[in-house]
C-alpha positions as MATLAB code, in Angstrom:
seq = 'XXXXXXXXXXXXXXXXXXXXXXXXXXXXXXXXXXXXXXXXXXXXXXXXXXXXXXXXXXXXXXXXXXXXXXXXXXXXXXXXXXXXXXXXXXXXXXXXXXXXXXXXXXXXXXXXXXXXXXXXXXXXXXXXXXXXXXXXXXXXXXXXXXXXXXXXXXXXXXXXXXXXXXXXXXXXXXXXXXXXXXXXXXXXXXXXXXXXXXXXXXXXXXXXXXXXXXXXXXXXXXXXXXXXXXXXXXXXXXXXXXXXXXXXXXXXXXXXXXXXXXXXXXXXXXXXXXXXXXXXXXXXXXXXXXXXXXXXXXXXXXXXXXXXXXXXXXXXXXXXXXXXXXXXXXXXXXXXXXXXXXXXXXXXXXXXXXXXXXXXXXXXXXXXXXXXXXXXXXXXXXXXXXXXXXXXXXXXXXXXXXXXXXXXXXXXXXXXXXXXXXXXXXXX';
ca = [
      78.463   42.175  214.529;
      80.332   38.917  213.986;
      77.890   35.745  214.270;
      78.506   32.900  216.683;
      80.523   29.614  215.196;
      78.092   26.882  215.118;
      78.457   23.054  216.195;
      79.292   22.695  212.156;
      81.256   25.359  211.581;
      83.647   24.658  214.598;
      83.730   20.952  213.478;
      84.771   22.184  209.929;
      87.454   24.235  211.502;
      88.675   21.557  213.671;
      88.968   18.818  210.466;
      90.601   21.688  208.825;
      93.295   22.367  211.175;
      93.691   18.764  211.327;
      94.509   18.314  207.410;
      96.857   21.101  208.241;
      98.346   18.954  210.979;
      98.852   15.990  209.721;
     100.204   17.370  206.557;
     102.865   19.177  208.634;
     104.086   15.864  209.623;
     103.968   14.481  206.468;
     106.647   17.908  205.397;
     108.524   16.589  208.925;
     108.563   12.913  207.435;
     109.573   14.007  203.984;
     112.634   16.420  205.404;
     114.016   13.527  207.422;
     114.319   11.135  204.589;
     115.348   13.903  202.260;
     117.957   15.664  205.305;
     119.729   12.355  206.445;
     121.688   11.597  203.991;
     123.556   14.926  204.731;
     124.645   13.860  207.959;
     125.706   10.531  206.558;
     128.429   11.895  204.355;
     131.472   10.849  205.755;
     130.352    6.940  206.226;
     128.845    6.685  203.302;
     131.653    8.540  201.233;
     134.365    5.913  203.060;
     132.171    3.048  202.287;
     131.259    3.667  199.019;
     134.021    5.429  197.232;
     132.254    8.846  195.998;
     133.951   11.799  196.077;
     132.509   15.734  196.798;
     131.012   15.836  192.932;
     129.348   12.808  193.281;
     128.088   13.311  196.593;
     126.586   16.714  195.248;
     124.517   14.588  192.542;
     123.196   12.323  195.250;
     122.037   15.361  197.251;
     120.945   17.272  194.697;
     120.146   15.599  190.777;
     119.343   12.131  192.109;
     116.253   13.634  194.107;
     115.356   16.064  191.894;
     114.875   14.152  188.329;
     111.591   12.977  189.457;
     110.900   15.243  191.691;
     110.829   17.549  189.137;
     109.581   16.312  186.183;
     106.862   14.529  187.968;
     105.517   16.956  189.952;
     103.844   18.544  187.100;
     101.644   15.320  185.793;
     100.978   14.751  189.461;
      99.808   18.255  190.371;
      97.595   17.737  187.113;
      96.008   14.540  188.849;
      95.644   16.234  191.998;
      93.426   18.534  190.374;
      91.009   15.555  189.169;
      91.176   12.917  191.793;
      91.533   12.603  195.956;
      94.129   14.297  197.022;
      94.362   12.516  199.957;
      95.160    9.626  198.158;
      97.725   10.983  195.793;
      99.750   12.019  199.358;
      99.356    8.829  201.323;
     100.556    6.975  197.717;
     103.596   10.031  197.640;
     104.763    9.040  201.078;
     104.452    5.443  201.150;
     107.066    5.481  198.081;
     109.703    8.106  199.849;
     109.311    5.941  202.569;
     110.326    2.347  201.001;
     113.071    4.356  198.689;
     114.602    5.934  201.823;
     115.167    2.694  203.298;
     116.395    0.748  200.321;
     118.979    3.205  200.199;
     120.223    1.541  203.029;
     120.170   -1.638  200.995;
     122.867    0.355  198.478;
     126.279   -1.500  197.495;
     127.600    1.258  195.513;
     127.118    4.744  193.665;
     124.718    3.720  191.303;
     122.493    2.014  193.407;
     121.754    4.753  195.920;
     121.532    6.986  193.088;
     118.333    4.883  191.945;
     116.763    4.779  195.353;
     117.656    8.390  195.967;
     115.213    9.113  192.339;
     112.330    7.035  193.948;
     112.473    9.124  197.089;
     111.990   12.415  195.354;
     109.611   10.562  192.817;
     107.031   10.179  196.047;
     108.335   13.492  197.613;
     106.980   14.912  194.141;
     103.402   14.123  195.497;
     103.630   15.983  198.354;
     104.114   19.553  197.785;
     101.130   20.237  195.040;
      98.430   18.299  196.429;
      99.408   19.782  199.622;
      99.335   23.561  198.567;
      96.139   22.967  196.406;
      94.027   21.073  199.841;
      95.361   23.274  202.343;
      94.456   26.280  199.758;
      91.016   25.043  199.810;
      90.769   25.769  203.390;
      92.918   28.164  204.329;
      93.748   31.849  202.284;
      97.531   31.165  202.934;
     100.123   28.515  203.634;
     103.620   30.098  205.218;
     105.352   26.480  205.208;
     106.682   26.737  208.679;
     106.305   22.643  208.548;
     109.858   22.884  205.723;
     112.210   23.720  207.968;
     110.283   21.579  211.543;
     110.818   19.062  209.144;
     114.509   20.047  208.355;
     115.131   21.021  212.001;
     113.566   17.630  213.278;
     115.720   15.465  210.349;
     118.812   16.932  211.516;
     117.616   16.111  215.394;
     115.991   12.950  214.783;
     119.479   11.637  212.616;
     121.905   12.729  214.937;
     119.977   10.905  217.716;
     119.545    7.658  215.319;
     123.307    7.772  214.346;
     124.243    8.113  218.131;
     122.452    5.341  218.275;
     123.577    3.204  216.202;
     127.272    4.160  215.467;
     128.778    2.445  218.352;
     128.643   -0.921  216.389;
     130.521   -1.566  213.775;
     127.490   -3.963  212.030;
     124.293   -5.098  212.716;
     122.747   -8.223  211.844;
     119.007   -8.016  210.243;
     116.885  -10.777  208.282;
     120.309  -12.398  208.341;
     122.058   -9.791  206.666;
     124.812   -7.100  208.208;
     124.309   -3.599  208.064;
     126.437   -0.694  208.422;
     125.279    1.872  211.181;
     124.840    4.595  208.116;
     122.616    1.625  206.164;
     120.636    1.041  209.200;
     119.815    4.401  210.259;
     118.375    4.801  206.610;
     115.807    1.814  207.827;
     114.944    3.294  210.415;
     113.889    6.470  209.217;
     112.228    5.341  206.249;
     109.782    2.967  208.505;
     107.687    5.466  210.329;
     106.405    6.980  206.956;
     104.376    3.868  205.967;
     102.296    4.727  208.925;
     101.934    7.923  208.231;
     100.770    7.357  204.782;
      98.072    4.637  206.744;
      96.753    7.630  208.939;
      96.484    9.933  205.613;
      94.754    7.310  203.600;
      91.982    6.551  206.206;
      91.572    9.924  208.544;
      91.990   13.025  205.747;
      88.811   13.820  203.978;
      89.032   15.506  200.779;
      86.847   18.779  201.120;
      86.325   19.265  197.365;
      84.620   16.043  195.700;
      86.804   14.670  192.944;
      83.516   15.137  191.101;
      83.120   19.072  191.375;
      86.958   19.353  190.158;
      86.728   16.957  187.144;
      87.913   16.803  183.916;
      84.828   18.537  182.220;
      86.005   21.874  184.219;
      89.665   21.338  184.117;
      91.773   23.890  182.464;
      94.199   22.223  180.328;
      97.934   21.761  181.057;
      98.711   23.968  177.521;
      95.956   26.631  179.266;
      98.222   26.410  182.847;
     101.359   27.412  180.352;
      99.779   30.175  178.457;
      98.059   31.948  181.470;
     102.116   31.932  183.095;
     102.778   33.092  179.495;
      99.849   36.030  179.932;
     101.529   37.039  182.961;
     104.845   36.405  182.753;
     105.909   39.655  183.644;
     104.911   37.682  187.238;
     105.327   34.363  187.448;
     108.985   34.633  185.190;
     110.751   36.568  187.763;
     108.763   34.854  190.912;
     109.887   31.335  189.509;
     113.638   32.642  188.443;
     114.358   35.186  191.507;
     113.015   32.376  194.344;
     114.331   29.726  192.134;
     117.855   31.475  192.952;
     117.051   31.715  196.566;
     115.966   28.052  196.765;
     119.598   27.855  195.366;
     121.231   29.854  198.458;
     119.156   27.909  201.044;
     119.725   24.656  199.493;
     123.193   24.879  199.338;
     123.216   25.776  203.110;
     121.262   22.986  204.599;
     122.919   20.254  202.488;
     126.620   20.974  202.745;
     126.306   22.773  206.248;
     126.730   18.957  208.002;
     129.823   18.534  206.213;
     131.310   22.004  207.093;
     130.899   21.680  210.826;
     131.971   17.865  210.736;
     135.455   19.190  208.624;
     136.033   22.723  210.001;
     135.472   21.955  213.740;
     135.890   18.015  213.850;
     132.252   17.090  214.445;
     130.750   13.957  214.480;
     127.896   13.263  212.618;
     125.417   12.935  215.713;
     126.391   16.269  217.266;
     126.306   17.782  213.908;
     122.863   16.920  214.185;
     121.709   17.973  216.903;
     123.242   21.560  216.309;
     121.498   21.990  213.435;
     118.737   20.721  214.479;
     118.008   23.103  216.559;
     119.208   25.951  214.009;
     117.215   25.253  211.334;
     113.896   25.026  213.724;
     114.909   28.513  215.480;
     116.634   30.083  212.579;
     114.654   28.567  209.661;
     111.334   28.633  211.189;
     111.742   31.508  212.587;
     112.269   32.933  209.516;
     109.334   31.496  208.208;
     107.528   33.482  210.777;
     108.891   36.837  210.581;
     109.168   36.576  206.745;
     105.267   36.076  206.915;
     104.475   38.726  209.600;
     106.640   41.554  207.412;
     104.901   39.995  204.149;
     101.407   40.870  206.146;
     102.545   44.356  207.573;
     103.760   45.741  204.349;
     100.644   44.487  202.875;
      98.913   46.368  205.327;
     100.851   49.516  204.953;
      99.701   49.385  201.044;
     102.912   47.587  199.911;
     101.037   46.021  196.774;
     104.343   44.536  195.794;
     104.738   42.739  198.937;
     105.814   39.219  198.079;
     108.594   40.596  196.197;
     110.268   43.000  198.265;
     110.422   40.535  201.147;
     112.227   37.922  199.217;
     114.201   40.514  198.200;
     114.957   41.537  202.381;
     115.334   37.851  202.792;
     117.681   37.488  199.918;
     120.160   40.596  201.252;
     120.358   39.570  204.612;
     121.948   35.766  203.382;
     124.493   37.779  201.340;
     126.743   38.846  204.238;
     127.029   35.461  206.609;
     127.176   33.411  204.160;
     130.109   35.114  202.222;
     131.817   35.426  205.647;
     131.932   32.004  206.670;
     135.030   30.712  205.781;
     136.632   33.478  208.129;
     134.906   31.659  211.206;
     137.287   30.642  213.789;
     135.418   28.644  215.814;
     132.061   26.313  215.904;
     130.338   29.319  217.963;
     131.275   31.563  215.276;
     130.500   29.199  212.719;
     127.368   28.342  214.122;
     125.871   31.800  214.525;
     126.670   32.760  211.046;
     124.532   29.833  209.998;
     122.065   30.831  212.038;
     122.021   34.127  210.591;
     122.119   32.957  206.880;
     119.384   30.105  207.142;
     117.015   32.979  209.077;
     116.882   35.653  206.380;
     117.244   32.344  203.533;
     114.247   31.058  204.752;
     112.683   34.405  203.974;
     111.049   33.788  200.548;
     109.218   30.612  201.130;
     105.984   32.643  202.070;
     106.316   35.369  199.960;
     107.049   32.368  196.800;
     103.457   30.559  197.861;
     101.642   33.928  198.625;
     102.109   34.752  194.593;
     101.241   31.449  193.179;
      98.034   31.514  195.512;
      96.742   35.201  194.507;
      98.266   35.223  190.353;
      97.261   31.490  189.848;
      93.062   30.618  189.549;
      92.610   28.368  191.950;
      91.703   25.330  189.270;
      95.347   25.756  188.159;
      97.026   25.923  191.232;
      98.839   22.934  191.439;
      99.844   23.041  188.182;
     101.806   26.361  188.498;
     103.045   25.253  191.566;
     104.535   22.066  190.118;
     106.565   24.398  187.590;
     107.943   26.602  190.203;
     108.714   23.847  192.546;
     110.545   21.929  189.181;
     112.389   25.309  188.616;
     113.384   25.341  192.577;
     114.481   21.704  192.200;
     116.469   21.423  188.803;
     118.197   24.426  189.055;
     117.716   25.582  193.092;
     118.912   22.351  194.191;
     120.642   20.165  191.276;
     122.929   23.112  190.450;
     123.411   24.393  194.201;
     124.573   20.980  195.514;
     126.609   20.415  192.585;
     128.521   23.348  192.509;
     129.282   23.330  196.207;
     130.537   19.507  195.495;
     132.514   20.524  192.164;
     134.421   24.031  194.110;
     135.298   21.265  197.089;
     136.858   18.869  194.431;
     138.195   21.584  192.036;
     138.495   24.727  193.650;
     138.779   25.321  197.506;
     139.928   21.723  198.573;
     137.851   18.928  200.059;
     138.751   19.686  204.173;
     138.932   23.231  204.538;
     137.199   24.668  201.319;
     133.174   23.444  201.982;
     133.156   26.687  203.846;
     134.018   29.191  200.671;
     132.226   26.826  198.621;
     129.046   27.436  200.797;
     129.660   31.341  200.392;
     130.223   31.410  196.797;
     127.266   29.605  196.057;
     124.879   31.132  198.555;
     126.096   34.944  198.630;
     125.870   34.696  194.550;
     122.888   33.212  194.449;
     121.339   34.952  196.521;
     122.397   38.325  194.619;
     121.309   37.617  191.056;
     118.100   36.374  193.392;
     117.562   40.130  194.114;
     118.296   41.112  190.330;
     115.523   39.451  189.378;
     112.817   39.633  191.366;
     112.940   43.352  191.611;
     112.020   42.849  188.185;
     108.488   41.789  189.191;
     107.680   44.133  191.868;
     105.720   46.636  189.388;
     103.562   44.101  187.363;
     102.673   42.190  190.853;
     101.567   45.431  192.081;
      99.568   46.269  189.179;
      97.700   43.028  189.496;
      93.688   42.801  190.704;
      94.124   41.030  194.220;
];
């Protein structure tokens, strides 16, 4: 018979849930700053000059070079010090980066400040999975797409805002509505990186995870060597989904503001509400059918429901340019973004049963630097590059969208059926 919680243990629950919590909002604060510039296309492309390509490299390389690279040296020093710390630090950077892109003058200079904001978003994701995996068996990311649901919501309300004038004056300097809203967005965070800094407790002393115990980073790379037959088709095959679902929520503002004449505001505010439904949603069903084929003895589990998640984005988003209308254009979106949202918890659920706890964050780093330098640099890109080159700037973001996400999303399914066996075979 189950024993009574105690005083302690429901107090240890309740701080727990709270880490959980706040670090949701800290996934919300980091999708804003990351999202907004998506809805901002069109004002900052007539201010600035950039073209489709360029726009692409903002979205996608700009964020990524750090976000990449130094997610790996961070997750290494989340592993040794408080990782409270290393997220409060993470999000009061992406904070003052998002808003000094709204000090940008040109290409170059919101390419910087774009760097800086995935350089602190970099903080985020590893020190997040490794706390939250320290007190909870599972983490199905349902804050990723609140966050993207809420970015889209919260900048189509700010740009609704603020579009009507054509400048506004601040410390003596004017502003553009699309520099301003940028400001605004980026404030909040520096509060939220207050509340992590002085309310999270780390539940693992630095001490008991020091650098005595610590496997090394060569040790992280051999073990994903010793088990590649895993982690190489988990990192390529969600890697390739990343790809599909990146491509969608980036360039999806600019195909409903083209196609159907939206503004940026309402563009927000639709998908707002589609990536919460659609994208959480997703989240949630992906992680229920993860749990029930688990159940049913489906050893392989993770894989195969990428895999479901990866077929079902195939269809909608090759169909897309055929919509004829914003409700038809809508739903398919809907549609793709539910089943591409599929292998986020499937992608964690691996990494938290193949990867020993001490090297957690570590092997999350690399997968999340595979989802970023090739997932996002190369989705965004090519999107931008068939809309310059291809399809045609207006009406082509549509085909561009399908091409990228439909063919993504199948070589996705090529290779991770390649690691269905080996996962299975593995002690869990």
């Amino acid at each position: 018979m189950p024993q009574p919680l105690t005083a302690s243990d429901s107090a240890s629950e309740g701080r727990a849930w709270y880490v959980v919590i706040v670090c949701m909002f800290a996934y919300i604060m980091s999708f804003i700053d990351r999202q907004i510039l998506s809805l901002l296309i069109s004002p900052i492309q007539a201010d600035l000059h950039i073209n489709d390509t360029q726009f692409g490299l903002l979205s996608g390389l700009a964020f990524s070079i750090f976000y990449a690279t130094m997610g790996i040296p961070i997750a290494s020093l989340s592993d040794r010090v408080s990782r409270p710390l290393v997220i409060a630090v993470g999000i009061g950077l992406w904070s003052i980066a998002t808003a000094a892109c709204g000090m940008a003058a040109g290409f170059l200079a919101l390419f910087l400040a774009r760097v800086l904001v995935g350089g602190g978003e970099a903080a985020l994701t590893p020190a997040t999975y490794s706390l939250i995996g320290d007190l909870f068996p599972r983490d199905y990311s349902i804050g990723s797409f609140l966050g993207a649901g809420t970015a889209f919501l919260v900048g189509g309300t700010v740009i609704a805002l603020v579009s009507y004038k054509q400048e506004t004056l601040l410390l003596g300097m004017a502003f553009r509505p699309w520099q301003l809203v940028f400001l605004i967005v980026g404030a909040p965070g520096l509060l939220l990186a207050a509340l992590v800094w002085l309310t999270v407790k780390e539940p693992v002393p630095a001490d008991r995870r020091g650098k005595d115990g610590m496997p090394s980073f060569g040790a992280v790379l051999r073990l994903i060597w010793e088990r590649r037959a895993i982690f190489l088709p988990h990192i390529f095959g969600f890697t390739f989904t990343a790809m599909a679902l990146f491509a969608i929520l980036g360039w999806t503002p600019a195909y409903l503001m083209r196609s159907f004449g939206l503004t940026p505001g309402s563009s927000g505010l639709w998908l707002g509400f589609v990536a919460i439904f659609a994208g959480g949603g997703g989240v949630l069903t992906s992680g229920w059918l993860m749990d029930y084929l688990t159940r049913a003895g489906r050893r392989d589990a993770p894989f195969l429901t990428g895999m479901i998640g990866a077929a079902g984005t195939v269809l909608p988003a090759a169909v897309l340019p055929l919509a004829s209308s914003l409700p038809v254009g809508v739903a398919l979106v809907t549609v793709a973004l539910f089943f591409a949202s599929f292998p986020m918890p499937p992608s964690t659920a691996v990494m938290q049963i193949a990867a020993p706890p001490q090297m957690r964050s570590r092997v999350s780093a690399i997968f999340l630097c595979s989802n970023s330098l090739i997932g996002l640099t190369v989705g965004s890109l090519l999107v931008g590059l068939l809309n310059d080159n291809v399809f045609g700037k207006t009406a082509g973001v549509a085909a561009s969208i399908g091409v990228v996400a439909s063919g993504a999303s199948v070589l996705a399914i090529l290779i991770l059926v390649l690691g269905r066996k080996p996962f299975a075979a593995f002690p869990n």
